[in-house]
N, CA, C and O atoms as a GROMACS GRO file, in nm:
protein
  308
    1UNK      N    1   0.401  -0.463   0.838
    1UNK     CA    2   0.465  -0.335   0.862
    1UNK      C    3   0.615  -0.355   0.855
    1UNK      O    4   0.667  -0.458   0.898
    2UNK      N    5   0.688  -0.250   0.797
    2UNK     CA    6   0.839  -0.293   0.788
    2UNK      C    7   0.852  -0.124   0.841
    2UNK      O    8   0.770  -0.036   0.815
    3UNK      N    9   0.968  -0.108   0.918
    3UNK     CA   10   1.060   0.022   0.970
    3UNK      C   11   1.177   0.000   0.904
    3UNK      O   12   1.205  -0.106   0.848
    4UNK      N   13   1.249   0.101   0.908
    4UNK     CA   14   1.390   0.116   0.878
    4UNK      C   15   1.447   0.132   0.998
    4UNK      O   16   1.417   0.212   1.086
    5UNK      N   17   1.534   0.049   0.994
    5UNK     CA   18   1.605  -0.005   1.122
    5UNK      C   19   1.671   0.122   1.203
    5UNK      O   20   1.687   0.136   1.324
    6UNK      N   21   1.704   0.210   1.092
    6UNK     CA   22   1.788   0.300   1.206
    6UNK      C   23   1.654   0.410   1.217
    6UNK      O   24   1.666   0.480   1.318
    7UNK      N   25   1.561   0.434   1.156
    7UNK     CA   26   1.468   0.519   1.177
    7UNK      C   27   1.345   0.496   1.150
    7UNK      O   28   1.306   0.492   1.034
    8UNK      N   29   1.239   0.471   1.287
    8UNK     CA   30   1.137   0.397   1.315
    8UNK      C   31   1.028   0.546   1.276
    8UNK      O   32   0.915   0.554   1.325
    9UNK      N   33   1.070   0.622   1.208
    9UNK     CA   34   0.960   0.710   1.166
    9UNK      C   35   0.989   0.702   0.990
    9UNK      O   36   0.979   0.817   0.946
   10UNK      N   37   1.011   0.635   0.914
   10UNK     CA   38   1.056   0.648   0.818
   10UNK      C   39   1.042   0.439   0.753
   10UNK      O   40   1.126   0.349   0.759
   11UNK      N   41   0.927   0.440   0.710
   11UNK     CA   42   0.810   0.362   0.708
   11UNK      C   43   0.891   0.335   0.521
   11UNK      O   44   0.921   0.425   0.443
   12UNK      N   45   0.906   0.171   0.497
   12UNK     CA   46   0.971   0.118   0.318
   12UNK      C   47   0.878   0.007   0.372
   12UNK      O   48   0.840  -0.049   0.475
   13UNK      N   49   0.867   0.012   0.249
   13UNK     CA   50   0.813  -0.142   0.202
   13UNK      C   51   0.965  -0.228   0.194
   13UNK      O   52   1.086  -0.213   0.177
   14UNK      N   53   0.878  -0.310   0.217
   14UNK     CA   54   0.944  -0.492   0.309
   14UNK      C   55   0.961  -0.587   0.220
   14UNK      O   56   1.022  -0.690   0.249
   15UNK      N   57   0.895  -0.561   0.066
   15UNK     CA   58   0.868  -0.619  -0.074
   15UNK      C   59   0.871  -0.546  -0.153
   15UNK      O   60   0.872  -0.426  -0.126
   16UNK      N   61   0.872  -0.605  -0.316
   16UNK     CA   62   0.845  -0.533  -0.442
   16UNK      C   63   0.698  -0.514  -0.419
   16UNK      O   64   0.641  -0.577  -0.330
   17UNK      N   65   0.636  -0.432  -0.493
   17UNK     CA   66   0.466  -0.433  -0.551
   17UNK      C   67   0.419  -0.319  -0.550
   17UNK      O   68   0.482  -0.214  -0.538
   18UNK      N   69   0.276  -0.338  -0.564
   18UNK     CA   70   0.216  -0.189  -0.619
   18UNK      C   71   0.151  -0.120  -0.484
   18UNK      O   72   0.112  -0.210  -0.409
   19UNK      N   73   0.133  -0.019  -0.442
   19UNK     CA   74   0.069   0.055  -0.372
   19UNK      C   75  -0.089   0.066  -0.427
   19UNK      O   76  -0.103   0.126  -0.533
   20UNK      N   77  -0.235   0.003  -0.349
   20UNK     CA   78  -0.293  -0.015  -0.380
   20UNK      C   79  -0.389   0.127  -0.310
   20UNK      O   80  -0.444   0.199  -0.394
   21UNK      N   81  -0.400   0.148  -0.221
   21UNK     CA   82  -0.458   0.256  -0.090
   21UNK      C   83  -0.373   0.364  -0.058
   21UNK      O   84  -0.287   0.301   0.003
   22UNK      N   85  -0.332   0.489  -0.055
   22UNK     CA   86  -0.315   0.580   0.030
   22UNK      C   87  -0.385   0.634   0.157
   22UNK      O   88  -0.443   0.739   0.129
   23UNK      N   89  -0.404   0.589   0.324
   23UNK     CA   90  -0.484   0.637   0.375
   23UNK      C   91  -0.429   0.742   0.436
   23UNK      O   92  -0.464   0.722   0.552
   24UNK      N   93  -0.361   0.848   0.436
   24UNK     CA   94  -0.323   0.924   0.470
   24UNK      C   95  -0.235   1.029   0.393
   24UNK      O   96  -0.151   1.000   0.308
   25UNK      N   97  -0.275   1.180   0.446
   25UNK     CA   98  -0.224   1.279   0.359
   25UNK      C   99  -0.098   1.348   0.442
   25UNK      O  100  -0.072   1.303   0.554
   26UNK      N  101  -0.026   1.449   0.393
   26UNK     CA  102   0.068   1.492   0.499
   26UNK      C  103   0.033   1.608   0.593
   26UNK      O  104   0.007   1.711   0.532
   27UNK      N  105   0.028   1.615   0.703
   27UNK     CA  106   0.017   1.739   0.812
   27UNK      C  107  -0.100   1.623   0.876
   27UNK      O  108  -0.156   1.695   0.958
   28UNK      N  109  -0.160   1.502   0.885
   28UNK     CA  110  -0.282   1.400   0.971
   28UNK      C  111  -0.205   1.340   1.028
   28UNK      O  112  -0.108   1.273   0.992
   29UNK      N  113  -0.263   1.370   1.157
   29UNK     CA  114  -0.228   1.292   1.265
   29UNK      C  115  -0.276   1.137   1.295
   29UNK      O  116  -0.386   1.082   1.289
   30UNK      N  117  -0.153   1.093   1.329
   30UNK     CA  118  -0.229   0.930   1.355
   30UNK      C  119  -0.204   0.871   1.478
   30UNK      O  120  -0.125   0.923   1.557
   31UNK      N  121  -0.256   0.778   1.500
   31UNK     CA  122  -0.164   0.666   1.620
   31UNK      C  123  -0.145   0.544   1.566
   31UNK      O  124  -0.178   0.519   1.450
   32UNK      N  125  -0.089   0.456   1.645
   32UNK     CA  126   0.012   0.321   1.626
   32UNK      C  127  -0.103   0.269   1.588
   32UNK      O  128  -0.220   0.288   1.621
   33UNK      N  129  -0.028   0.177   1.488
   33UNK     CA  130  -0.174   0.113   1.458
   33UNK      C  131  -0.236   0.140   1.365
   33UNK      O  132  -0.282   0.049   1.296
   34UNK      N  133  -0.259   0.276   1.331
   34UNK     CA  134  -0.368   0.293   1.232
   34UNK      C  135  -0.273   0.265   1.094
   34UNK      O  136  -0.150   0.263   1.095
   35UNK      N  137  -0.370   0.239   0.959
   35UNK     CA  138  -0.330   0.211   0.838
   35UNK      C  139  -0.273   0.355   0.782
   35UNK      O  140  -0.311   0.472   0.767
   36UNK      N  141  -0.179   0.285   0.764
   36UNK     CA  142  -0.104   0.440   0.606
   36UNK      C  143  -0.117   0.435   0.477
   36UNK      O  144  -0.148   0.517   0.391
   37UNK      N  145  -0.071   0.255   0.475
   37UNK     CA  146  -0.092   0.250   0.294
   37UNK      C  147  -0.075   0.092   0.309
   37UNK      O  148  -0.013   0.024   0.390
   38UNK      N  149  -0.175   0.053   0.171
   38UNK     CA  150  -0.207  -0.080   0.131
   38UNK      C  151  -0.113  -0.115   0.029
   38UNK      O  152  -0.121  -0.045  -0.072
   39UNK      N  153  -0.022  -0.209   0.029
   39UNK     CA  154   0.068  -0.265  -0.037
   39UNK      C  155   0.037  -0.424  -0.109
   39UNK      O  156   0.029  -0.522  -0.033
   40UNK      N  157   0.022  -0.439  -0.236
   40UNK     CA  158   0.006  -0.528  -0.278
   40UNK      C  159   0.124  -0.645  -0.332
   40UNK      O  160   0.165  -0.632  -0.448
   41UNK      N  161   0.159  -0.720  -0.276
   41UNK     CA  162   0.239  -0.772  -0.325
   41UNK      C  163   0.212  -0.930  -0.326
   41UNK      O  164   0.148  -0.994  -0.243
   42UNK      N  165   0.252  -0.958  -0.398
   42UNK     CA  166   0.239  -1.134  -0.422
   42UNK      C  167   0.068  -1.183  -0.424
   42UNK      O  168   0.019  -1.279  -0.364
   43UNK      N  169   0.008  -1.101  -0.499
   43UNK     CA  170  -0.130  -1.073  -0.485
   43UNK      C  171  -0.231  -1.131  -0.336
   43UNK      O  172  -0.324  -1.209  -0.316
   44UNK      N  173  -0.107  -1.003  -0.228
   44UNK     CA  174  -0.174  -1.025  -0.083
   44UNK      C  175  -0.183  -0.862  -0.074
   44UNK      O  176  -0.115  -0.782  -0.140
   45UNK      N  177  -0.243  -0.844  -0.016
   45UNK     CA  178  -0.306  -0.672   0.056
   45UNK      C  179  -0.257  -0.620   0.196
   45UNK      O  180  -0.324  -0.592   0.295
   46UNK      N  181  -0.101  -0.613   0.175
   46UNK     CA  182  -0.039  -0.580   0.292
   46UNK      C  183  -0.070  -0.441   0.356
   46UNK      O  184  -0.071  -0.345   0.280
   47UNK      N  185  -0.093  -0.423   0.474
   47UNK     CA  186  -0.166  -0.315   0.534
   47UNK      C  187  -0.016  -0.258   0.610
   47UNK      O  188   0.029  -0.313   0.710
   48UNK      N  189   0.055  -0.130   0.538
   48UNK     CA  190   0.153  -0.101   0.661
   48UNK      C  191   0.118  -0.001   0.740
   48UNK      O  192   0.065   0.100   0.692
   49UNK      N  193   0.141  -0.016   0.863
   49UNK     CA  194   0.052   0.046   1.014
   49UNK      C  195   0.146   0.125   1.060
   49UNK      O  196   0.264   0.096   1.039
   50UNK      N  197   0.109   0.243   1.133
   50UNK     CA  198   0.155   0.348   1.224
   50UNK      C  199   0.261   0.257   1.307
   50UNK      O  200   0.195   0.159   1.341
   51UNK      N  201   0.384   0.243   1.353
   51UNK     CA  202   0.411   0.238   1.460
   51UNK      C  203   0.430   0.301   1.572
   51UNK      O  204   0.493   0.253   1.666
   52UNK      N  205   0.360   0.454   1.570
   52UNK     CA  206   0.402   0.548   1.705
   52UNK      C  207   0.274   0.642   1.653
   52UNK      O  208   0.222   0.660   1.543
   53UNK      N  209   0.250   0.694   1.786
   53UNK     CA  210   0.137   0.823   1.730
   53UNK      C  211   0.265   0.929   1.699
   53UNK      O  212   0.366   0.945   1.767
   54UNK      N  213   0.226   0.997   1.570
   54UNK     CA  214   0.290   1.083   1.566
   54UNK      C  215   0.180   1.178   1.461
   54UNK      O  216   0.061   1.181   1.490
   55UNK      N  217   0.233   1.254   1.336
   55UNK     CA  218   0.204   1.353   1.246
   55UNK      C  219   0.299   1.262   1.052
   55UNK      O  220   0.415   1.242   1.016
   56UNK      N  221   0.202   1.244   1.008
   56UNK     CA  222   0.258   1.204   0.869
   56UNK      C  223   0.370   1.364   0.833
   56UNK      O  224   0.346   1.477   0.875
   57UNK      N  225   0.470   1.330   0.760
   57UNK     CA  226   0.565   1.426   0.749
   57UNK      C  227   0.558   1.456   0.544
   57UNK      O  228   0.544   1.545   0.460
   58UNK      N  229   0.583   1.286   0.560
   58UNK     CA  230   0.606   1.311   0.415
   58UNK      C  231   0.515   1.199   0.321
   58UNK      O  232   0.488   1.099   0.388
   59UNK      N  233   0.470   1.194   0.200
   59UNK     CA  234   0.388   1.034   0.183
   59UNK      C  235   0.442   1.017   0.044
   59UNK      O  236   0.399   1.091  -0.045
   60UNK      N  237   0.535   0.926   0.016
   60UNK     CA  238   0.604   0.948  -0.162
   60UNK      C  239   0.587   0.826  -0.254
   60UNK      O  240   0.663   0.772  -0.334
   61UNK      N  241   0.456   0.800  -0.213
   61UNK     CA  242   0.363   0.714  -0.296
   61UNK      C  243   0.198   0.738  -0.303
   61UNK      O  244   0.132   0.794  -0.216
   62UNK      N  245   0.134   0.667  -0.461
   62UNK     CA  246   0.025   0.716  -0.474
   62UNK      C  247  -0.045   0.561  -0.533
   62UNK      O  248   0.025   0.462  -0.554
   63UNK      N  249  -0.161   0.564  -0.549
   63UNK     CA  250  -0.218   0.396  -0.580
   63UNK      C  251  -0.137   0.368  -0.741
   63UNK      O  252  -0.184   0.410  -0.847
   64UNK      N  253  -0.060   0.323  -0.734
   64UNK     CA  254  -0.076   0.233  -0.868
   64UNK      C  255   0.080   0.234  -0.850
   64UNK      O  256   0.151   0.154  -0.910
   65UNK      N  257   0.129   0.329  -0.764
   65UNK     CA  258   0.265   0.337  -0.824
   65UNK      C  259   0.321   0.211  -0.801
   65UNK      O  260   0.268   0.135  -0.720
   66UNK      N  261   0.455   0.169  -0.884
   66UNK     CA  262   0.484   0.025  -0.814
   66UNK      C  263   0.663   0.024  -0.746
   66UNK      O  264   0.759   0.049  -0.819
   67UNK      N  265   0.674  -0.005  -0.612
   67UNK     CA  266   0.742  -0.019  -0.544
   67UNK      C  267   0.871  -0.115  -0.554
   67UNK      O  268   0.848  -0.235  -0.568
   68UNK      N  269   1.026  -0.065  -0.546
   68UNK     CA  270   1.088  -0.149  -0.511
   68UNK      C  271   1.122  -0.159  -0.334
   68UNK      O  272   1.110  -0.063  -0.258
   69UNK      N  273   1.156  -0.267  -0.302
   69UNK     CA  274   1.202  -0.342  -0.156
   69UNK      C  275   1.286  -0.238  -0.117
   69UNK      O  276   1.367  -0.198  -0.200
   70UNK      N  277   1.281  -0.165   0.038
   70UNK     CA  278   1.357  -0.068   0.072
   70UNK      C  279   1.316   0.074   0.026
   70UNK      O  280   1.378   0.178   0.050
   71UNK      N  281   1.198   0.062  -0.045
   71UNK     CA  282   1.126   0.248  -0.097
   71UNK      C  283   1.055   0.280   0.014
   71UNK      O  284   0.963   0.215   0.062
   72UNK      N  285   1.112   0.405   0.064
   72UNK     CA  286   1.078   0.511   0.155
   72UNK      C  287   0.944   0.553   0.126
   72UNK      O  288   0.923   0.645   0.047
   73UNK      N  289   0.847   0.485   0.190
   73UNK     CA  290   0.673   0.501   0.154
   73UNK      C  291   0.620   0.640   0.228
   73UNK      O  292   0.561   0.738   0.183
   74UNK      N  293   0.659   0.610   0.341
   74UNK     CA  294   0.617   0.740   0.488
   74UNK      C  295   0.698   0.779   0.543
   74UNK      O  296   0.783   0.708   0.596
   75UNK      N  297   0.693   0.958   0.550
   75UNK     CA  298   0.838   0.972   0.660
   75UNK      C  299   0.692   0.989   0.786
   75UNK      O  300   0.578   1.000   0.742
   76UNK      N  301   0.715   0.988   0.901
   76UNK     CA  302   0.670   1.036   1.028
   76UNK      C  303   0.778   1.156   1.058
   76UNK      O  304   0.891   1.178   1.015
   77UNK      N  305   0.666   1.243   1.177
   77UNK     CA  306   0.752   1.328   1.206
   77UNK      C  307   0.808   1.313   1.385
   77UNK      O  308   0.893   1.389   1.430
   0.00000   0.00000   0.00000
């Protein structure tokens, strides 16, 4: 799981790679913990996780797309 330092609802990938999973759509509620999206990188299956219960806001990735380091994956609301 990677946060953006100044805003812990606003969920980047931590690496380059492809987005393998979308588990979540926008207006679903989640808690800490649960999976958002499967990140493939360095052919490992990085799982990035809820850190807060909140409401998905925004989701600006889809499976295949491929990611640079610092891309804004999830906003939370």
């Amino acid at each position: 799981m990677s946060i953006d330092k100044l805003d812990n609802k606003k969920l980047v990938a931590f690496i380059p790679g492809t987005i393998v999973d979308v588990k979540v759509k926008v207006g679903q509620q989640v808690k800490q913990g649960d999976i958002l999206v499967i990140l493939d990188a360095m052919k490992m299956h990085n799982r990035i996780l809820a850190p807060i219960n909140s409401t998905v806001k925004e989701v600006s990735v889809k499976p295949g797309d491929r990611v640079c380091k610092g891309f804004i994956m999830v906003v939370l609301e």
